[in-house]
C-alpha positions as CSV (number, residue, x, y, z in Angstrom):
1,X,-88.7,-56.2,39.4
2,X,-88.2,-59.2,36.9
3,X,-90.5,-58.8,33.9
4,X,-93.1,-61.5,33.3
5,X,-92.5,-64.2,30.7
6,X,-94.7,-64.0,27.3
7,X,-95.1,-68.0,27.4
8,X,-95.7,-70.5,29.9
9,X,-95.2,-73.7,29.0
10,X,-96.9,-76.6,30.8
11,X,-95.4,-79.5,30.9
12,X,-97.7,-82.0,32.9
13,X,-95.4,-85.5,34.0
14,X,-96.4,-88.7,35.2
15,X,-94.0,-91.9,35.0
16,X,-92.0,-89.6,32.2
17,X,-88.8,-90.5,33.1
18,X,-88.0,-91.6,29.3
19,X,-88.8,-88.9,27.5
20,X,-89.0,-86.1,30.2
21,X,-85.5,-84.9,29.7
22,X,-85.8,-85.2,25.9
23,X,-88.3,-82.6,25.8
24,X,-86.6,-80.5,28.0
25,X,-83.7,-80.4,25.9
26,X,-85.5,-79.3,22.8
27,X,-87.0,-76.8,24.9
28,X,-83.3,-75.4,25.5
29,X,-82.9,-74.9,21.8
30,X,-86.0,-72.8,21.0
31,X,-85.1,-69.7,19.1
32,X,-87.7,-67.8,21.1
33,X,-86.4,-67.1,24.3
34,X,-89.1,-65.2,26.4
35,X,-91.0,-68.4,28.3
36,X,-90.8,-70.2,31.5
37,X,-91.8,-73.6,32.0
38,X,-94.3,-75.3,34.6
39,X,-93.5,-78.9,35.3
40,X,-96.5,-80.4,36.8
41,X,-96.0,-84.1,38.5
42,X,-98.9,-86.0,38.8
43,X,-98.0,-88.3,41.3
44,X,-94.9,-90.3,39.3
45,X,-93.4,-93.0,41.1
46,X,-90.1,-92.0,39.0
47,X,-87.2,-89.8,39.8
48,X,-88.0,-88.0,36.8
49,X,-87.8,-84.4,38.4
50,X,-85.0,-84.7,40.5
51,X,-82.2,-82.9,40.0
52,X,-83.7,-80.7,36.8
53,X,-82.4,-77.2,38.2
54,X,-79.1,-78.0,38.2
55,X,-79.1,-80.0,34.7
56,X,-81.1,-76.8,33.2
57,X,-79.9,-73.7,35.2
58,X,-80.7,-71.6,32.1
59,X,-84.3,-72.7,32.1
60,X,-87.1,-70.7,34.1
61,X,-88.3,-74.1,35.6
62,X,-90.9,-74.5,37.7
63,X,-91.7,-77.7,39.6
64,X,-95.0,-78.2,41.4
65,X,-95.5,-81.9,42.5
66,X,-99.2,-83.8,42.9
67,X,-99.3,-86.2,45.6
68,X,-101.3,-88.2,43.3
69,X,-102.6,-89.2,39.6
70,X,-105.4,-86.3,39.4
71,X,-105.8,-86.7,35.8
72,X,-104.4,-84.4,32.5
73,X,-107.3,-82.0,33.0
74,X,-106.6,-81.1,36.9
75,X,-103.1,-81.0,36.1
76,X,-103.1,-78.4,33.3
77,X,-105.1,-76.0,35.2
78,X,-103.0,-75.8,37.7
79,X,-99.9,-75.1,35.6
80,X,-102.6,-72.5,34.3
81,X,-103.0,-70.7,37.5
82,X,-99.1,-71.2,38.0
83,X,-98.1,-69.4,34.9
84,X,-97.7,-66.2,34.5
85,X,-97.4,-65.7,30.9
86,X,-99.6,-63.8,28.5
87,X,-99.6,-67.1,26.6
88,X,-100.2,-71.0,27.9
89,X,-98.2,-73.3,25.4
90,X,-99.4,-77.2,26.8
91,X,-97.0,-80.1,25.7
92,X,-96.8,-83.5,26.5
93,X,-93.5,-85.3,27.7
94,X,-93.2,-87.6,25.2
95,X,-93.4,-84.2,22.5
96,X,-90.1,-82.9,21.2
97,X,-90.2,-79.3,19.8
98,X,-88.1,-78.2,16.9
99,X,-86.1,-75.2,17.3
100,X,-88.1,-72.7,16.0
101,X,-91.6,-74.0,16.9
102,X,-92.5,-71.0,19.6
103,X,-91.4,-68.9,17.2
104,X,-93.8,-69.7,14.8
105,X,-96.6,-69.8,16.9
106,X,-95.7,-66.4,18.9
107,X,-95.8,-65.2,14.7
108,X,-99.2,-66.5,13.8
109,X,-100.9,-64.4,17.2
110,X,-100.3,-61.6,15.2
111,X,-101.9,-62.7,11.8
112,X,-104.4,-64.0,14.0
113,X,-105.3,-62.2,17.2
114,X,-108.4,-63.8,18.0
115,X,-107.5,-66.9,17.7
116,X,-105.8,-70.6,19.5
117,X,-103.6,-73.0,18.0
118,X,-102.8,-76.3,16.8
119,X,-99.4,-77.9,16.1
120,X,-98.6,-79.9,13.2
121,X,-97.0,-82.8,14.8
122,X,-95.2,-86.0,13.7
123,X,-94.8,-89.3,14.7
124,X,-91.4,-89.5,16.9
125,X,-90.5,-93.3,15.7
126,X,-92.1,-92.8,12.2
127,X,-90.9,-89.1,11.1
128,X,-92.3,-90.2,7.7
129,X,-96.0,-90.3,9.2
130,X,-97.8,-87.3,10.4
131,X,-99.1,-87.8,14.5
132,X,-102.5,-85.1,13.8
133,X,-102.8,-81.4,12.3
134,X,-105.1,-80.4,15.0
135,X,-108.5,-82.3,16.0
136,X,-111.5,-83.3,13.8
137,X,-114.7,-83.1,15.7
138,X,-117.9,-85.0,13.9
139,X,-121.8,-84.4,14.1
140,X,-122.1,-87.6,15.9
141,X,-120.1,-86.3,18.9
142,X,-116.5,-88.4,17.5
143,X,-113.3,-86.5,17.3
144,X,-110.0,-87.6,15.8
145,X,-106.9,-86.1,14.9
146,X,-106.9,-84.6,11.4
147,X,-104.8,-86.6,9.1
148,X,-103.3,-89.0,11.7
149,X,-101.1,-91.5,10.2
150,X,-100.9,-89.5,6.7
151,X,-97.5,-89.3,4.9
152,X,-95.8,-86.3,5.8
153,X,-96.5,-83.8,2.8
154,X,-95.7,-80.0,2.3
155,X,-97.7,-77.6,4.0
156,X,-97.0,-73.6,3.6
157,X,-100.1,-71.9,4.5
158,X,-102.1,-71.8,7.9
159,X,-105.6,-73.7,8.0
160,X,-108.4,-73.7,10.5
161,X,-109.3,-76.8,12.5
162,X,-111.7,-77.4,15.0
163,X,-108.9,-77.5,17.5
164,X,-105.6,-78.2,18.7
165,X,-104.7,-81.7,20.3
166,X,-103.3,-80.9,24.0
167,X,-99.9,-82.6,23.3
168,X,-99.0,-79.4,21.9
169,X,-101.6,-76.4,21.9
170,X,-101.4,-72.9,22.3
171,X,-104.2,-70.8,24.1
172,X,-104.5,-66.9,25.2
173,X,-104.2,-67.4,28.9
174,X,-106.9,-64.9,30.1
175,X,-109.2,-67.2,27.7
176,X,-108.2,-70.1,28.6
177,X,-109.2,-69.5,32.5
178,X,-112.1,-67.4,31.7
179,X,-113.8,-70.7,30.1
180,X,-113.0,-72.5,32.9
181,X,-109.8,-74.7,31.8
182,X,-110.6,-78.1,31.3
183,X,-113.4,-79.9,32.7
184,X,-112.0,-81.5,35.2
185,X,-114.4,-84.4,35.2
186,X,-113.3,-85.5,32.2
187,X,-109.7,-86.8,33.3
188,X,-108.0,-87.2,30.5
189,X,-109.0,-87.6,26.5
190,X,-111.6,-85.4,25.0
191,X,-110.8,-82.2,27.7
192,X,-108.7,-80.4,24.5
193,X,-111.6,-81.2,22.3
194,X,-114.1,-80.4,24.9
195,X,-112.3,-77.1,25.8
196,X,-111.9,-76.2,21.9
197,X,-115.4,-76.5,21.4
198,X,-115.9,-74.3,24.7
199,X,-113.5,-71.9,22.9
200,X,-115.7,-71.6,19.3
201,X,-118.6,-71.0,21.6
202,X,-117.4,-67.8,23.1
203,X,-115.9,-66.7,19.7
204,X,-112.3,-67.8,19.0
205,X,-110.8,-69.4,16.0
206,X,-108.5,-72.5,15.9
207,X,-105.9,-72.4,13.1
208,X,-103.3,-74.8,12.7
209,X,-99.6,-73.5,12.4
210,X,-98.0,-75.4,9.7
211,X,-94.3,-74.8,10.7
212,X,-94.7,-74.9,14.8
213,X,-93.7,-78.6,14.4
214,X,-92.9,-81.5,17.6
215,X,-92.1,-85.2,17.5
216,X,-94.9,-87.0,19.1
217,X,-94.6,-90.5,20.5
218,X,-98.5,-90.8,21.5
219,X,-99.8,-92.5,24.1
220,X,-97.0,-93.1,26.4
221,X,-98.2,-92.9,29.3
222,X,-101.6,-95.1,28.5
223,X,-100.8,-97.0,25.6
224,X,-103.2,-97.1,22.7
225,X,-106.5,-98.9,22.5
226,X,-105.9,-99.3,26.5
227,X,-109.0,-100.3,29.0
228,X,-108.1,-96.7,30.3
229,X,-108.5,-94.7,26.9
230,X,-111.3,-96.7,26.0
231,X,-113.1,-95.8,29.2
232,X,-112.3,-92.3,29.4
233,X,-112.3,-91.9,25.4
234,X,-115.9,-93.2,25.1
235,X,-116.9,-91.9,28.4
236,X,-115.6,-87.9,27.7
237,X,-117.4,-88.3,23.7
238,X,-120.7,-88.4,25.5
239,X,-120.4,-86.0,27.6
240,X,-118.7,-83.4,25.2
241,X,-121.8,-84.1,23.2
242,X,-124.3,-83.1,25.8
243,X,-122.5,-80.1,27.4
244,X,-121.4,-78.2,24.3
245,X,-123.3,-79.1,20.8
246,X,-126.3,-76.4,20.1
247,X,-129.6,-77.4,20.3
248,X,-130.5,-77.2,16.8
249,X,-127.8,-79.2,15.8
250,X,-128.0,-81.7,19.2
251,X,-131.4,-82.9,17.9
252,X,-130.8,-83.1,14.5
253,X,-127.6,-85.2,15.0
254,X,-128.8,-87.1,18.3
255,X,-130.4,-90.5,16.3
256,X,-126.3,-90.4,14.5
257,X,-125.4,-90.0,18.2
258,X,-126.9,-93.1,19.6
259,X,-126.0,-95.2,16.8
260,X,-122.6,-94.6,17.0
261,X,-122.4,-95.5,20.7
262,X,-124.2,-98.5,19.9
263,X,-121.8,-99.9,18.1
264,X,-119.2,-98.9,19.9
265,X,-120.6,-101.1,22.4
266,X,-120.7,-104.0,20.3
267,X,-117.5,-103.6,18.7
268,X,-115.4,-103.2,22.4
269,X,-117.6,-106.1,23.8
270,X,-116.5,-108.7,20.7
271,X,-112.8,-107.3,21.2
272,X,-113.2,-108.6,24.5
273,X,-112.6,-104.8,26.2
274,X,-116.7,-105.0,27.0
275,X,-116.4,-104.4,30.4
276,X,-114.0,-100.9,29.7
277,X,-116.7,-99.8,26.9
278,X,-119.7,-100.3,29.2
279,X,-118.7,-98.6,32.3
280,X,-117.6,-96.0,30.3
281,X,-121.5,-95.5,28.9
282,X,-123.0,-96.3,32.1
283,X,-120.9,-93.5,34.0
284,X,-121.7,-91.2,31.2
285,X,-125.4,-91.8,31.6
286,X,-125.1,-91.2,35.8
287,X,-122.9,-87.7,34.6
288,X,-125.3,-86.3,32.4
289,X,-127.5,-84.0,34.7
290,X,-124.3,-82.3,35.9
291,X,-123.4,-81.9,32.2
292,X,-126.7,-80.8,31.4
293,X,-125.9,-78.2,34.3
294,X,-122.4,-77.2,32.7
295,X,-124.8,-76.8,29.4
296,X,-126.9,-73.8,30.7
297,X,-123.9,-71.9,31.4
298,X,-121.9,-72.6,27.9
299,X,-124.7,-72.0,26.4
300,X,-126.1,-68.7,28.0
301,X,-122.3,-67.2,27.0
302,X,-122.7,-68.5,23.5
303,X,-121.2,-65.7,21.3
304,X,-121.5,-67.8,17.8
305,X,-124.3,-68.7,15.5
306,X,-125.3,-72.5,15.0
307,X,-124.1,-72.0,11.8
308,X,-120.7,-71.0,12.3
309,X,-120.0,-74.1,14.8
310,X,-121.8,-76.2,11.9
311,X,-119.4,-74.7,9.3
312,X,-116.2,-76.4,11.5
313,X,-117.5,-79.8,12.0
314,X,-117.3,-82.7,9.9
315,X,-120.8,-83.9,8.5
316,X,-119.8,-86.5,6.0
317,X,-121.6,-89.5,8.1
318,X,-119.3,-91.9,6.5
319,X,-116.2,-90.2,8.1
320,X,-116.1,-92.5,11.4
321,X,-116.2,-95.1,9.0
322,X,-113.7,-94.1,6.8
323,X,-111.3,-92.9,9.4
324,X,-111.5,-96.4,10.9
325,X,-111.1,-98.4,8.4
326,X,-107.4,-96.0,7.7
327,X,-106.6,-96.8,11.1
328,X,-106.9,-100.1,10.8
329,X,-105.0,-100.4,8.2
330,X,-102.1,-98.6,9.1
């Protein structure tokens, strides 16, 4: 009987042709040997996939193709129900591990063994800039990745974040399906956030693993500051807000909330994206009941205090500001 794998790795593909077999190569030269991995098509009008077995034969690849685009969330979960390892290890196509990255992470479940994980991860075409140490998520409902577009500095000692970006997290299986996955509503952008948060509810950690390092591109796929990432970016924000922020701290935050949609509004409109930015608030309006219905249930298995989830958000109001303005001029 062959033994189960300890890792799965997902790898969900659409249109990956140019970076697919990248990844797959530095997946050959991990130093931790014990995984299979879960290609995932979601509908790619490429020949990405085709003939994979026979370039990797040493791999334990498996291919399960989507007959269309049913978003990153859909397709994760079902690499989830594929795998069969103790451990789910998501990464992106366009994220190149370094040798010993699994090995790092399969290190830090034992220093931490109730606990998920971020990568550290760098940007591909600019290895002197950092691509995120996990994800910030604000009071006002905003989330960004921690110390994207920093100089890449030394880091020895793990750190807790509120959670790991899904180009390259690491989750407990059994966990991972017994909060549901991602929310498959959402798409794409926000679900790791979204399901992080989910995570802290029912009592897990997030620490970020300072030597499981990958080589990010970003935003292949989608581009950056797209019509599609603005749409499902500010859509998925709102809803995140609603389903998963505790009461106490949903009312006490909810004027920042507003106002910071607000002027989202304002600011895609006069960047001439205004029609992107307000179907994306108008469909998070009509999807609120249902959220409100996905609430009762997070909620009712809520296994932290307020205070803890308070502890692991940022609360400097400036910090949207402040994070913009770096981005801007980067």
């Amino acid at each position: 009987m062959q033994s189960l794998p300890r890792i799965s790795v997902i790898i969900v593909t659409w249109n990956s042709k140019g970076y697919l077999s990248v990844c797959l190569d530095h997946l050959l030269t991990q130093t931790f040997h014990d995984l299979e991995v879960i290609l995932v098509d979601n509908g790619s009008e490429d020949d990405a996939l085709e003939g994979l077995r026979e370039k990797y034969p040493s791999l334990d690849l498996h291919i399960h193709r989507l007959s269309s685009n049913l978003g990153f969330a859909v397709a994760n979960n079902i690499g989830a129900r594929l795998a069969r390892g103790k451990w789910l290890t998501l990464l992106n196509a366009d994220a190149f591990p370094e040798p010993d990255w699994l090995e790092h992470l399969v290190a830090a479940t034992e220093a931490y063994p109730n606990a998920f994980f971020a990568s550290r991860q760098i940007q591909a075409n600019h290895p002197d800039f950092l691509d995120g140490e996990g994800d910030v998520y604000h009071v006002s409902g905003l989330a960004w990745r921690h110390n994207y577009g920093s100089p890449v500095y030394p880091l020895n000692e793990s750190q807790e974040v509120f959670s790991p970006c899904g180009a390259a997290a690491f989750y407990p299986r059994q966990e991972f399906l017994d909060a549901g996955g991602f929310d498959e509503d959402f798409f794409s952008y926000h679900e790791d956030v979204d399901l992080g948060f989910r995570l802290r509810l029912r009592g897990l950690t997030c620490m970020l693993v300072p030597h499981a390092v990958v080589h990010h591109v970003g935003s292949a796929s989608t581009g950056k500051k797209s019509s599609f990432s603005v749409y499902y970016g500010h859509r998925n924000l709102v809803w995140n807000y609603f389903k998963n922020m505790p009461s106490a701290l949903f009312w006490l935050y909810f004027p920042l909330h507003i106002a910071i949609n607000l002027l989202f509004l304002i600011h895609f409109t006069i960047k001439g994206q205004g029609s992107a930015i307000w179907r994306a608030k108008m469909d998070a309006l009509r999807g609120i009941p249902s959220m409100l219905k996905k609430r009762r249930i997070i909620q009712r298995e809520r296994r932290v205090s307020t205070a803890e989830i308070h502890r692991v958000m940022s609360r400097n109001w400036l910090a949207p500001f402040l994070e913009s303005v770096k981005r801007k001029s980067e």
